[in-house]
C-alpha positions in Angstrom: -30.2 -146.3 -63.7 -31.3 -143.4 -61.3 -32.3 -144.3 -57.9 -36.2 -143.6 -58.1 -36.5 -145.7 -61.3 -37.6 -149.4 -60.3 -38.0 -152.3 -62.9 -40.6 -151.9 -63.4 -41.2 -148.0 -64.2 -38.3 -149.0 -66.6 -40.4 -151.6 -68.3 -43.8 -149.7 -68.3 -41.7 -146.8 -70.1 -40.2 -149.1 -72.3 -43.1 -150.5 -73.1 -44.6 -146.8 -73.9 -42.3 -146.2 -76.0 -42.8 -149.3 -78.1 -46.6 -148.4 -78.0 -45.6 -145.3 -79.8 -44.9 -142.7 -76.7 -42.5 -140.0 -78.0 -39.1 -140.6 -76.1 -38.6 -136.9 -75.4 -41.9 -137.4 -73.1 -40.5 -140.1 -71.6 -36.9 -138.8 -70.9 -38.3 -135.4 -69.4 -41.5 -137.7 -67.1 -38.3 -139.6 -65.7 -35.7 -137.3 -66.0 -33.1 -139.3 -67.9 -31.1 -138.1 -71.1 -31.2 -140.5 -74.1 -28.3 -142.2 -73.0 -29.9 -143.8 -70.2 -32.9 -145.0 -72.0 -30.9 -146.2 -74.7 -29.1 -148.6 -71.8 -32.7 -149.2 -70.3 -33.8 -150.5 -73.7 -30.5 -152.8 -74.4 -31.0 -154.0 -71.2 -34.5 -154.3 -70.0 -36.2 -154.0 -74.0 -36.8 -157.8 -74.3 -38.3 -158.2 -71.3 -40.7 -155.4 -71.8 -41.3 -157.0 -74.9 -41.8 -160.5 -73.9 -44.1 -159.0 -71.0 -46.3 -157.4 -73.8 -46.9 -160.7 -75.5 -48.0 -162.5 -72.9 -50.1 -159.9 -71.7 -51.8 -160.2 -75.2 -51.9 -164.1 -74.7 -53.5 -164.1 -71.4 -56.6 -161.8 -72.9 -56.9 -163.6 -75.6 -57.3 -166.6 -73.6 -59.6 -164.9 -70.9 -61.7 -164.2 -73.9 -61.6 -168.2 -74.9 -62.5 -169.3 -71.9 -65.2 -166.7 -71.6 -66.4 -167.8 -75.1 -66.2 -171.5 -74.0 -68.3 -170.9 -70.9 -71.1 -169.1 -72.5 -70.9 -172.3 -74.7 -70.8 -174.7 -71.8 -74.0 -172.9 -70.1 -75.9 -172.2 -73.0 -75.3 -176.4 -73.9 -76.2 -177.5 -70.4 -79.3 -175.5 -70.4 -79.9 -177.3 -73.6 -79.6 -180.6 -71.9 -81.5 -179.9 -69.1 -84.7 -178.7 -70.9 -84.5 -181.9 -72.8 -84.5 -184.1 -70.6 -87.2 -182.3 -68.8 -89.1 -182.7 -71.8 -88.2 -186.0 -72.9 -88.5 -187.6 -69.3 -92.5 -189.0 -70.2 -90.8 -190.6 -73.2 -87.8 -191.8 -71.6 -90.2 -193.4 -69.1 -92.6 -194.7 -71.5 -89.5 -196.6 -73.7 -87.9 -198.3 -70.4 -91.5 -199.4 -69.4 -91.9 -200.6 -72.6 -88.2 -202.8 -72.3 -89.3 -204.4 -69.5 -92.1 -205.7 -70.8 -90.5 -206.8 -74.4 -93.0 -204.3 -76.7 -90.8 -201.2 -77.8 -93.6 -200.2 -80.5 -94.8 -196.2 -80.5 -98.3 -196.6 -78.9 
């Protein structure tokens, strides 16, 4: 590993590379030979990997529980406006336990 490459510029090229970046780009941006990158990838490749996944995991779950919310609002709204609404009603019915008469007037 040369000096100036860090984790996790190894990772990020590794990760290039599995994202289709032509290696010969990536040994001459880093300055390696194909030796090099051939240890990076035995060594660091299932990380990189692994790191990719998850990456893909958390957006699809940001996107769930973006989904979900719009859901959740949209619902509450919902709820609220009904029972706006339905308040007169709801009043007229519990008015109308009291007394022992829960016929429609």
């Amino acid at each position: 590993m040369k000096p100036s490459a860090t984790p996790a510029k190894i990772i990020e090229s590794i990760q290039e590379f599995y994202n289709g970046k032509e290696p010969e780009i990536i040994y001459a941006e880093l300055d390696i030979n194909k030796e090099c990158f051939d240890t990076w990838i035995r060594d660091f490749g299932t990380i990189a990997n692994e790191l990719m996944e998850l990456r893909d995991e958390n957006e699809k779950l940001r996107l769930m529980f973006t989904n979900l919310s719009l859901v959740n609002q949209s619902l509450r709204s919902s709820l609220d406006s009904l029972t706006r609404s339905d308040s007169k009603l709801i009043d007229l019915l519990i008015e109308k336990r009291k007394t022992g008469n829960l016929r429609y007037p």
